[in-house]
VEXGUNU-164800 format. One line per field, with one value per residue: residue number from 1; residue in one letter; x, y, z of N, C-alpha, C, O in turn. Coordinates in pm, whole numbers, m for minus. Layout:
<kemis>
loba c(NUM, ...)
bamar c(a, ...)
n.px c(X, ...)
n.py c(Y, ...)
n.pz c(Z, ...)
ca.px c(X, ...)
ca.py c(Y, ...)
ca.pz c(Z, ...)
c.px c(X, ...)
c.py c(Y, ...)
c.pz c(Z, ...)
o.px c(X, ...)
o.py c(Y, ...)
o.pz c(Z, ...)
</kemis>
This chain:
<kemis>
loba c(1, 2, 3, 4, 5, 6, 7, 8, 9, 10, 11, 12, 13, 14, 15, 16, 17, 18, 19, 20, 21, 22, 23, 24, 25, 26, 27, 28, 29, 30, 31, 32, 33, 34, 35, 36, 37, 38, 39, 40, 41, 42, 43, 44, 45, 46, 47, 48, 49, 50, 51, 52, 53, 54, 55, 56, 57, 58, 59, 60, 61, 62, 63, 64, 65, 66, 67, 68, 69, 70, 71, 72, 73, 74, 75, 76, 77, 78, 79, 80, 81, 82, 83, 84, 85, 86, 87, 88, 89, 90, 91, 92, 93, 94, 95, 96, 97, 98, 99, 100, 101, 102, 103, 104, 105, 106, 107, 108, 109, 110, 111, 112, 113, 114, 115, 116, 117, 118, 119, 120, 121, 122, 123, 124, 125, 126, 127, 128, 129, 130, 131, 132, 133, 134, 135, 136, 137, 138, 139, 140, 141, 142, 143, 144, 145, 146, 147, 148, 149, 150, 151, 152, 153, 154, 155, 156, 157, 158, 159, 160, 161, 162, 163, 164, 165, 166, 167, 168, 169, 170, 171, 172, 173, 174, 175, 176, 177, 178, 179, 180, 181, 182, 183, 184, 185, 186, 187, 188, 189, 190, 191, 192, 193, 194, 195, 196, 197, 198, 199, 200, 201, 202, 203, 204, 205, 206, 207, 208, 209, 210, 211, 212, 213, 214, 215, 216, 217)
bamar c(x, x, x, x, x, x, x, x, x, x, x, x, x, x, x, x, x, x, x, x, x, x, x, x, x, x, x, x, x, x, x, x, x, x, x, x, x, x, x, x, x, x, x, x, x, x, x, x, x, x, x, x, x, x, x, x, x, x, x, x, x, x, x, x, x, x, x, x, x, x, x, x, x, x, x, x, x, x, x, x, x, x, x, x, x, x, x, x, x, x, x, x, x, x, x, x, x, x, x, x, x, x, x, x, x, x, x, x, x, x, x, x, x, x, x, x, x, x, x, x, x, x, x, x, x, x, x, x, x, x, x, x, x, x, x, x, x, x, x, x, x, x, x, x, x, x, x, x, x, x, x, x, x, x, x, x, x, x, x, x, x, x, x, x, x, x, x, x, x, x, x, x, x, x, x, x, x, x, x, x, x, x, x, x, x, x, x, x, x, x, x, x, x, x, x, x, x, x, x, x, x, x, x, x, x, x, x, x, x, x, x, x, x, x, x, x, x)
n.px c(m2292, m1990, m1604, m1349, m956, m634, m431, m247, m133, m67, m57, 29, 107, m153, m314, m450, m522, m539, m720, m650, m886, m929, m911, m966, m1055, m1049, m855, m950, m1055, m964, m1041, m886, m1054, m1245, m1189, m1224, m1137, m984, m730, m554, m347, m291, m3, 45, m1, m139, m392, m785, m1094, m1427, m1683, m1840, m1886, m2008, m1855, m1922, m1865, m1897, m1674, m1543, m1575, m1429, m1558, m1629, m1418, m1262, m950, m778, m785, m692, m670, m406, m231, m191, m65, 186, 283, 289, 459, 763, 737, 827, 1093, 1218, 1070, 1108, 1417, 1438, 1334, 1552, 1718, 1656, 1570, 1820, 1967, 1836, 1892, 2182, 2234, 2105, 2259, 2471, 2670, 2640, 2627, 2375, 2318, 2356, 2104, 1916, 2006, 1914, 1611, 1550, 1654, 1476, 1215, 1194, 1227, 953, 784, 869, 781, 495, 412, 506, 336, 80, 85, 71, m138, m294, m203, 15, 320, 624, 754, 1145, 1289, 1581, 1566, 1434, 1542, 1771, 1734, 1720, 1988, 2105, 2009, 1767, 1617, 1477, 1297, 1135, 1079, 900, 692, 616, 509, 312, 144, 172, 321, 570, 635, 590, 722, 1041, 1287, 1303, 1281, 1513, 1702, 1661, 1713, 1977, 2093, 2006, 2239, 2477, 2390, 2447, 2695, 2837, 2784, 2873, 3122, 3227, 3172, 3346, 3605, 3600, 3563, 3296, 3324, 3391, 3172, 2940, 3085, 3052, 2741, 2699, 2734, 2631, 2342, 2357, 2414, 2167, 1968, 2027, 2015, 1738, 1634, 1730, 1523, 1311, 1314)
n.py c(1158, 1254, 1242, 1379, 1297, 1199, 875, 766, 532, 270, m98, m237, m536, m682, m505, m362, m8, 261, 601, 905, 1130, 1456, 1741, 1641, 1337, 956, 741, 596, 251, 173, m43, m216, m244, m75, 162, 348, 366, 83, 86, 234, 224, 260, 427, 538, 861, 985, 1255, 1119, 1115, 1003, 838, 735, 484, 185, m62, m444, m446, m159, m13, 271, 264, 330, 425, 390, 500, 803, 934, 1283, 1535, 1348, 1397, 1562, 1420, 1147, 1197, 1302, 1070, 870, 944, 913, 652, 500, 525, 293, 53, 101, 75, m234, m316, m284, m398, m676, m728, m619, m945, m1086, m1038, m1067, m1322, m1472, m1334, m1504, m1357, m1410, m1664, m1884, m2035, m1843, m1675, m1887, m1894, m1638, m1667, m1886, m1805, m1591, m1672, m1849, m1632, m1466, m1670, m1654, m1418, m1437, m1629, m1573, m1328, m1424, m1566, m1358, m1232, m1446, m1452, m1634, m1753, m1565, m1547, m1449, m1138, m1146, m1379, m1307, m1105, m1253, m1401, m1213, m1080, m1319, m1308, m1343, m1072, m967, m1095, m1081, m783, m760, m934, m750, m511, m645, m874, m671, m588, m582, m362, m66, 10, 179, 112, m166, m177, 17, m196, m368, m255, m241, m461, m524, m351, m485, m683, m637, m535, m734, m928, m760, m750, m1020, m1052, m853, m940, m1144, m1415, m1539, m1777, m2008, m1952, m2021, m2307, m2397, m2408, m2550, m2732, m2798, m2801, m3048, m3205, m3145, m3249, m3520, m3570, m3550, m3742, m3990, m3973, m4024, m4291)
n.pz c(1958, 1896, 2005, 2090, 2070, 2162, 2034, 2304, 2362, 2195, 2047, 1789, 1758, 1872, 1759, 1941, 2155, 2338, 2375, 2491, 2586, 2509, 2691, 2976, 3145, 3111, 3014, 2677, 2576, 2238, 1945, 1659, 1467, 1530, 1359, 1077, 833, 764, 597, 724, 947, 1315, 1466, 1689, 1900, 1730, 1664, 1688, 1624, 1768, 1857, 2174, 2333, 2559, 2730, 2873, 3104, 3173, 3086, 2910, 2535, 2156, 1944, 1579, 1466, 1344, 1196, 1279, 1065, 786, 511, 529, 740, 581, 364, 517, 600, 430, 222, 243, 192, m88, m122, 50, m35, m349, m298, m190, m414, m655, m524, m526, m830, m954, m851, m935, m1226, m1234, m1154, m1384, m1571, m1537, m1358, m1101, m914, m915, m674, m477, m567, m498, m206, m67, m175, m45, 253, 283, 218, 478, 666, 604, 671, 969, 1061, 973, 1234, 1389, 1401, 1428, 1655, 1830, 1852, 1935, 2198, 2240, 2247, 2162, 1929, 1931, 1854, 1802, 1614, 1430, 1309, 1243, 1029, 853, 827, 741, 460, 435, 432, 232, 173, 461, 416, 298, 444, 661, 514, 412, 653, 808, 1041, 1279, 1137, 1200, 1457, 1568, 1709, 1635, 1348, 1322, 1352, 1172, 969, 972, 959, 724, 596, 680, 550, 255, 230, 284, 66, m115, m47, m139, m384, m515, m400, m537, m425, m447, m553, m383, m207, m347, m387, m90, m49, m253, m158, 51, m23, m133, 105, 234, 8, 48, 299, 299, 106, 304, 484, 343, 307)
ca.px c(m2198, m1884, m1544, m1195, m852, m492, m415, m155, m67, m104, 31, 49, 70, m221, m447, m559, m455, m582, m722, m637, m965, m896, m934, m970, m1141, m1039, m863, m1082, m996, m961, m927, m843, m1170, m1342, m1159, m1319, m1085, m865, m600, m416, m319, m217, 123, 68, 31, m259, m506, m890, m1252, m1501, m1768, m1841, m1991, m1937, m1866, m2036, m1791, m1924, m1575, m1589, m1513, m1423, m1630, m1644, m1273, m1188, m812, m827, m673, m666, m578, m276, m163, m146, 59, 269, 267, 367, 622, 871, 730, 834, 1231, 1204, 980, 1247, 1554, 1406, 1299, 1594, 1852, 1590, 1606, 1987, 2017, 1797, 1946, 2340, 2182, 2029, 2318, 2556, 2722, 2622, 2592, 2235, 2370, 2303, 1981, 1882, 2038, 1832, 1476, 1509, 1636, 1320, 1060, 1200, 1195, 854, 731, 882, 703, 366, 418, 514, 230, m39, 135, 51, m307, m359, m113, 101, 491, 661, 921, 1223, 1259, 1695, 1554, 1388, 1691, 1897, 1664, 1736, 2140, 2156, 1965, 1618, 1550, 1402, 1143, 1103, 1042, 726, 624, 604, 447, 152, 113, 198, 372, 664, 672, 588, 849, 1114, 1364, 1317, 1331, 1638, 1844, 1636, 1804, 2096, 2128, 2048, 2330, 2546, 2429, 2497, 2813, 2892, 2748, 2953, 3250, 3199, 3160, 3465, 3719, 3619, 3513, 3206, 3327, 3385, 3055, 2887, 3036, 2980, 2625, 2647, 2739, 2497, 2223, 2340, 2384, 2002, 1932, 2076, 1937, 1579, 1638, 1720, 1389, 1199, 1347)
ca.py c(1268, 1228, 1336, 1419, 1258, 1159, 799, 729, 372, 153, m239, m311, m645, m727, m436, m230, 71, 390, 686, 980, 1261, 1605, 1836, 1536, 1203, 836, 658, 479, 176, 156, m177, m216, m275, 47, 270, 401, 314, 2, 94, 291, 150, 390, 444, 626, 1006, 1049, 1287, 1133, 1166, 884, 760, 671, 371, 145, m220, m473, m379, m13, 90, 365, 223, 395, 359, 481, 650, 860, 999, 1405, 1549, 1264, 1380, 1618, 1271, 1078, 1246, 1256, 930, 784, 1048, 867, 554, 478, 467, 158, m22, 143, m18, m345, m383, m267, m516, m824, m721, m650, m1018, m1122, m1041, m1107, m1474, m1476, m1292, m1568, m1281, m1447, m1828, m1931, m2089, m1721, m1684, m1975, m1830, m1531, m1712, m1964, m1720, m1483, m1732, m1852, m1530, m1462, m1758, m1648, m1302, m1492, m1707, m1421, m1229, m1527, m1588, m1210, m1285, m1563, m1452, m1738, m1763, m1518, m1535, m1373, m1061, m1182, m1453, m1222, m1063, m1347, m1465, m1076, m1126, m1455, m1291, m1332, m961, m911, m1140, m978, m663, m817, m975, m638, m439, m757, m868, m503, m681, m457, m196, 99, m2, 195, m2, m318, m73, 22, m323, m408, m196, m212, m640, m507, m270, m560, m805, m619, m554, m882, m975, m686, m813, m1158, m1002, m797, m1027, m1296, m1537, m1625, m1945, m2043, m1954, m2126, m2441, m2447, m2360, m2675, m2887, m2767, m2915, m3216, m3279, m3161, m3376, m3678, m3628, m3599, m3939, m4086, m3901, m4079, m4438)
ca.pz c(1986, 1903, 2049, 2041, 2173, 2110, 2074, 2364, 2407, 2047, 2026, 1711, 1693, 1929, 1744, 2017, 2232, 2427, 2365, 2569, 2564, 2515, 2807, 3083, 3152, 3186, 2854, 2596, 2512, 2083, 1883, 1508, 1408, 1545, 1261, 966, 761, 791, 528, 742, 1090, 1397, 1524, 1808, 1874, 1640, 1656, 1664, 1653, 1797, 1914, 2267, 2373, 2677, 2720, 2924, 3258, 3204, 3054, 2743, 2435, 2105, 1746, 1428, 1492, 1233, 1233, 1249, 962, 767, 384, 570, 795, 522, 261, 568, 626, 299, 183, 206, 190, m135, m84, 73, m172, m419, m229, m202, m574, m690, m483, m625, m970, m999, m833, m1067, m1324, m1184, m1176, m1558, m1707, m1488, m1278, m974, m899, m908, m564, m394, m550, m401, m34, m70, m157, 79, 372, 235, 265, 581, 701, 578, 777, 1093, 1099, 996, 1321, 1523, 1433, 1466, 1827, 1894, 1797, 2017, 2340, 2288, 2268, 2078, 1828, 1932, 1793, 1762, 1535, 1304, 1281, 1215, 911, 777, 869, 617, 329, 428, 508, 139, 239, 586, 435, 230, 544, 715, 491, 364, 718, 922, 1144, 1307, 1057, 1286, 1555, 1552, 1709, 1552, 1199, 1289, 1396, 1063, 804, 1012, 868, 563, 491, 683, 487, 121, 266, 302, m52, m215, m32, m178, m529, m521, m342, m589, m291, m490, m589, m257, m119, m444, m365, m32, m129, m349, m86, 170, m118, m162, 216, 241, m70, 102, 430, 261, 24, 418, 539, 268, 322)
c.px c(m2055, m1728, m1409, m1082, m757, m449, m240, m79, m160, 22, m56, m45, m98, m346, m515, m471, m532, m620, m760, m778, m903, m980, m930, m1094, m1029, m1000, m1003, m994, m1062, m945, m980, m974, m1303, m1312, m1272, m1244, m956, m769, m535, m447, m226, m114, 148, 43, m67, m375, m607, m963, m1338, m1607, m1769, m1938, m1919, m1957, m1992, m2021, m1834, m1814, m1602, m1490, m1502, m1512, m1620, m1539, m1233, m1042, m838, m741, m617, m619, m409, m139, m127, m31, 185, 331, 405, 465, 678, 919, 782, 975, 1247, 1214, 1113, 1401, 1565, 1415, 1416, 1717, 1791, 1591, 1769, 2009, 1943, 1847, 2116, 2292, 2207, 2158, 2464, 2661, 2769, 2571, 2447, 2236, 2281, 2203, 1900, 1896, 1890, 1702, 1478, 1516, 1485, 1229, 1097, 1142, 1027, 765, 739, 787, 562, 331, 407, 335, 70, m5, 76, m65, m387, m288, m81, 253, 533, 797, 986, 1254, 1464, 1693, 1519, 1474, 1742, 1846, 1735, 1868, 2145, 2095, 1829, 1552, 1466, 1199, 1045, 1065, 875, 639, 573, 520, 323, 133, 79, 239, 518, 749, 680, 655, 961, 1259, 1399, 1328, 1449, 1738, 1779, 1747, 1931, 2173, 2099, 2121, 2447, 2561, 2493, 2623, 2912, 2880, 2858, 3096, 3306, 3236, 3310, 3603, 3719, 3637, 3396, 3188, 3349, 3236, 2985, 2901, 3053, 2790, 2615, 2649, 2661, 2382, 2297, 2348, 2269, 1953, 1940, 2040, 1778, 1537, 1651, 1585, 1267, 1201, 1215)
c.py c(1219, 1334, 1323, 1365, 1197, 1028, 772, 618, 290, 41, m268, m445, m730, m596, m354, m100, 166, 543, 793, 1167, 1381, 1690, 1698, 1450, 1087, 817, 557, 404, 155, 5, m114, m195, m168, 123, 221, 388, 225, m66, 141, 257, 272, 341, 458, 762, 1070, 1109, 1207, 1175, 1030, 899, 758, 595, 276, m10, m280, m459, m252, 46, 161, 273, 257, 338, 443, 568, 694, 929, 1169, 1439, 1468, 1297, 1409, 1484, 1173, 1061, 1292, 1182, 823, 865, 1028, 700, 453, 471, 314, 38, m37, 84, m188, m397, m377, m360, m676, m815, m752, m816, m1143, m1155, m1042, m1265, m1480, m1454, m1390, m1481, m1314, m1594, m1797, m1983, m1941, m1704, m1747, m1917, m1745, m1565, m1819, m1868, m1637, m1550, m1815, m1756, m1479, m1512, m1713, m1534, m1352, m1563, m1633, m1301, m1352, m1545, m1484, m1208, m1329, m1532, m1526, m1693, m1662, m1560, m1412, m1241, m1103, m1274, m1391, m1182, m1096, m1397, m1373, m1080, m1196, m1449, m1296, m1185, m878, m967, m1111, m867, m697, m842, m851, m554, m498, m751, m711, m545, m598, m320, m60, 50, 43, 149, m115, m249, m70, m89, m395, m411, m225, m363, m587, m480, m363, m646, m796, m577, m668, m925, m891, m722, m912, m1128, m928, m838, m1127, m1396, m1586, m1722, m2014, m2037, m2073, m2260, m2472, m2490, m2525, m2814, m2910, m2850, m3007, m3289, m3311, m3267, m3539, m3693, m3675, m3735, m4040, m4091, m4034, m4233, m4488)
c.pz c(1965, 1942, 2015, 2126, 2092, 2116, 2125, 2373, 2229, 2088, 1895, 1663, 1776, 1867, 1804, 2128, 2315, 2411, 2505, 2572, 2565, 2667, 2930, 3078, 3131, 3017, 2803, 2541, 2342, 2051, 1711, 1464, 1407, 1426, 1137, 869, 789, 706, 580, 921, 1201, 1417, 1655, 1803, 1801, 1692, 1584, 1695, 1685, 1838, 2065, 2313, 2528, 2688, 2819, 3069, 3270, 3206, 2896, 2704, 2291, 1985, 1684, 1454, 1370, 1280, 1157, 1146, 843, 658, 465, 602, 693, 421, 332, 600, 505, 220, 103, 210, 45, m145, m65, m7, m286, m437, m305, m372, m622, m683, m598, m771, m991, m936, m927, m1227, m1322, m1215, m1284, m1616, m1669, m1447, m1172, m1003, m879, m735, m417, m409, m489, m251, m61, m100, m60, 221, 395, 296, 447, 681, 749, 697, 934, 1129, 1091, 1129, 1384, 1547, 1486, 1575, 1879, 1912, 1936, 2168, 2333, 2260, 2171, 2018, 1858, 1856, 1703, 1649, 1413, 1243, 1185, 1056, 839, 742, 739, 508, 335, 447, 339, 167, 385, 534, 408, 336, 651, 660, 475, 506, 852, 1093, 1167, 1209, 1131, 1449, 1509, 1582, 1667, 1367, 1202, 1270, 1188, 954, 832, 948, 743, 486, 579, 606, 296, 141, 232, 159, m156, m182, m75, m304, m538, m475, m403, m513, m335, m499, m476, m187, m252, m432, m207, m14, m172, m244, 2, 119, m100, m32, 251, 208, m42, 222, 393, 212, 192, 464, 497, 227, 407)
o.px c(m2018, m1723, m1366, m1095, m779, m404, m142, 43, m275, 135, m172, m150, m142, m455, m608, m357, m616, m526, m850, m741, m808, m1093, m809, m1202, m912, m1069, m1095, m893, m1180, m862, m1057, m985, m1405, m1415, m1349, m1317, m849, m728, m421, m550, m130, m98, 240, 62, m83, m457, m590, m960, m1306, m1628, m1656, m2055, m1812, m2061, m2100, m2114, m1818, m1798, m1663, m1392, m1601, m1522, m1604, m1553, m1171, m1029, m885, m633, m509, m506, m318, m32, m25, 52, 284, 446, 512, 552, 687, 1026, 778, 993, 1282, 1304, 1187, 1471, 1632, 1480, 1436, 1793, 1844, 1620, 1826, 2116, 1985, 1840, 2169, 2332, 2325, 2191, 2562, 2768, 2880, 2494, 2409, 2132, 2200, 2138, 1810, 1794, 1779, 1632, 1378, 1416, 1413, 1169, 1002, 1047, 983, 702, 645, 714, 492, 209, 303, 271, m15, m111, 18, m96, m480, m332, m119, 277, 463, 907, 939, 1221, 1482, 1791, 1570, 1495, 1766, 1932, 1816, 1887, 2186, 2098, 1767, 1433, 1414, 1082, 923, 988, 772, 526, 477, 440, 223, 104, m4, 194, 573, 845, 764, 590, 1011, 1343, 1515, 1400, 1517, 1834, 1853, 1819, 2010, 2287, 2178, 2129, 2553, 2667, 2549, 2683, 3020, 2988, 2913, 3182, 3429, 3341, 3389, 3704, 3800, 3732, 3364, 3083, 3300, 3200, 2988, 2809, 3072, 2742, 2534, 2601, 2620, 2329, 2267, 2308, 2231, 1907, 1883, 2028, 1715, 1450, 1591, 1529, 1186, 1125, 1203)
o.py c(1128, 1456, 1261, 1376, 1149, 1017, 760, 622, 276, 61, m309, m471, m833, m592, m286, m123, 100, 616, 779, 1284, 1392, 1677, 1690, 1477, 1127, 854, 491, 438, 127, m66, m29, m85, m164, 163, 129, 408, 272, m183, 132, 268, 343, 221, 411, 807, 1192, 1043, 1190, 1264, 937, 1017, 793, 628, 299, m68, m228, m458, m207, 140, 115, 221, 198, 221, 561, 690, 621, 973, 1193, 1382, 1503, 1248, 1326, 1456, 1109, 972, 1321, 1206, 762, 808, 1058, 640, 331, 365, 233, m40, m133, 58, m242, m486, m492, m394, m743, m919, m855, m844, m1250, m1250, m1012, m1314, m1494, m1531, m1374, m1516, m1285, m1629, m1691, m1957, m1948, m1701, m1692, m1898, m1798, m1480, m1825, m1853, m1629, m1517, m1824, m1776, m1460, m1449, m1727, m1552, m1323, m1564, m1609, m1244, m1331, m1538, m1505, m1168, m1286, m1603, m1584, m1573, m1671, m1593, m1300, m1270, m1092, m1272, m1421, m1212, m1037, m1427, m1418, m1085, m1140, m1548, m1254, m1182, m766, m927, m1120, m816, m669, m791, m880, m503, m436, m636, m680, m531, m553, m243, 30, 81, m20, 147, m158, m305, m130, m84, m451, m490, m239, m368, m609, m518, m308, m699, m882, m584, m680, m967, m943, m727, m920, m1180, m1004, m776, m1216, m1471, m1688, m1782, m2126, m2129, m2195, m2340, m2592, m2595, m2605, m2927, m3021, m2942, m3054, m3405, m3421, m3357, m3638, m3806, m3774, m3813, m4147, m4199, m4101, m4290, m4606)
o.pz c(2040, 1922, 1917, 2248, 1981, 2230, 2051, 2390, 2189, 2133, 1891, 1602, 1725, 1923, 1762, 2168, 2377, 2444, 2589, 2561, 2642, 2714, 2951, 3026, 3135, 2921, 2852, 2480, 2321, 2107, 1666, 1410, 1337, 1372, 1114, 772, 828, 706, 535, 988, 1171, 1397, 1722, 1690, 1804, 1757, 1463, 1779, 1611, 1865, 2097, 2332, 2584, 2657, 2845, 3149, 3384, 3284, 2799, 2759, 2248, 1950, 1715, 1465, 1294, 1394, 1046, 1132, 795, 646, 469, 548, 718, 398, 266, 636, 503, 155, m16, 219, 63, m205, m151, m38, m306, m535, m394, m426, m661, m773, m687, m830, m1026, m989, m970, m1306, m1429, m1321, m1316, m1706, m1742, m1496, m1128, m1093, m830, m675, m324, m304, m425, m185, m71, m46, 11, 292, 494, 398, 525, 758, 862, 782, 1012, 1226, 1188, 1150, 1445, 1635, 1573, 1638, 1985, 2024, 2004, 2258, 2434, 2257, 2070, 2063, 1836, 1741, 1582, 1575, 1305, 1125, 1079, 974, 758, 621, 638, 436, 238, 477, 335, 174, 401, 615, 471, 340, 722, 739, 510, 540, 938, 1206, 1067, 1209, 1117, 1549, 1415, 1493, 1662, 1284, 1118, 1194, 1107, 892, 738, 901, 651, 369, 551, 572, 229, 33, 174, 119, m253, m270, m65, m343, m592, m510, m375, m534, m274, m473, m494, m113, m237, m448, m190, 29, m125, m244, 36, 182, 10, m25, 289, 278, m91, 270, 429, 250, 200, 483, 562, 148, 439)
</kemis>
């Protein structure tokens, strides 16, 4: 038999949440792994359909959840999912090719893949912490990766892993380093301060470079 209810309480990063029955009764607890299809990950708020089954405490527990409505939800869903995507590609190309056509110091490219994969890393950590209940990574750190150019590689990390994408708060302070940090980059570009950041940039390597040659004494 299966039945009907609104999922109330979703976490994300830990995979599981609550479904609320229609007309009355006691939440069911949901995890990731009950859905029927696990391309598309809840939010919150969603109308389903389930299953009921019961653990080994004798609490209900949801299966086979389908989401109600599902073509409608989806083509809601993704919309306007493609902006984004859009954004993103579009900053990495043009710096791409500012690099290549020697527009832009190679120096910044560099910033911007190292911040990235930094970045990257931190959200992989964060979310494997979430996993396991251990320590979390700051959510200010995430940030801060995004802040110093890493937030191209944060986005990747968000959408591959699904790791605070459907938080709206942490979305916003997101974008909000993003359109600080091309700010900052277009300010650079237009004040002709490039060459200044470039060779600090250069000197930053070779301090690296010379701590590592100590490293490897």
């Amino acid at each position: 038999m299966r039945y009907q209810g609104r999922i109330t309480q979703w976490k994300d990063e830990q995979g599981f949440g609550f479904i609320t029955p229609n007309g009355s009764g006691a939440a069911v607890f949901v995890h990731i792994k009950a859905f029927n299809d696990r391309k598309r990950r809840p939010v919150g708020n969603e109308l389903v359909s389930y299953e009921l089954s019961v653990d080994a405490r004798g609490r209900g527990r949801a299966e086979k959840v389908a989401f109600v409505g599902e073509c409608g939800a989806v083509s809601r869903r993704t919309g306007g999912a493609g902006l984004p995507v859009l954004v993103v590609s579009a900053f990495v190309l043009a710096l791409l090719a500012g690099s290549l056509s020697g527009m832009l110091p190679v120096a910044i490219l560099l910033l911007y893949v190292v911040a990235s994969a930094m970045a990257f890393a931190a959200y992989a950590w964060d979310k494997a912490a979430a996993r396991r209940g251990q320590w979390r990574t700051p959510e200010s750190t995430l940030h801060f990766y995004g802040l110093i150019g890493g937030w191209p590689g944060a986005f990747v990390a968000q959408r591959l892993l699904r790791h605070k994408s459907s938080k709206r708060e942490f979305q916003s302070v997101y974008w909000t380093t993003v359109v600080i940090n091309c700010m900052a980059l277009g300010w650079l570009i237009g004040g002709d301060h490039l060459h200044w950041v470039d060779q600090w940039l250069q000197e930053a390597l070779k301090v690296a470079q010379a701590f590592a040659i100590e490293l490897g004494r």
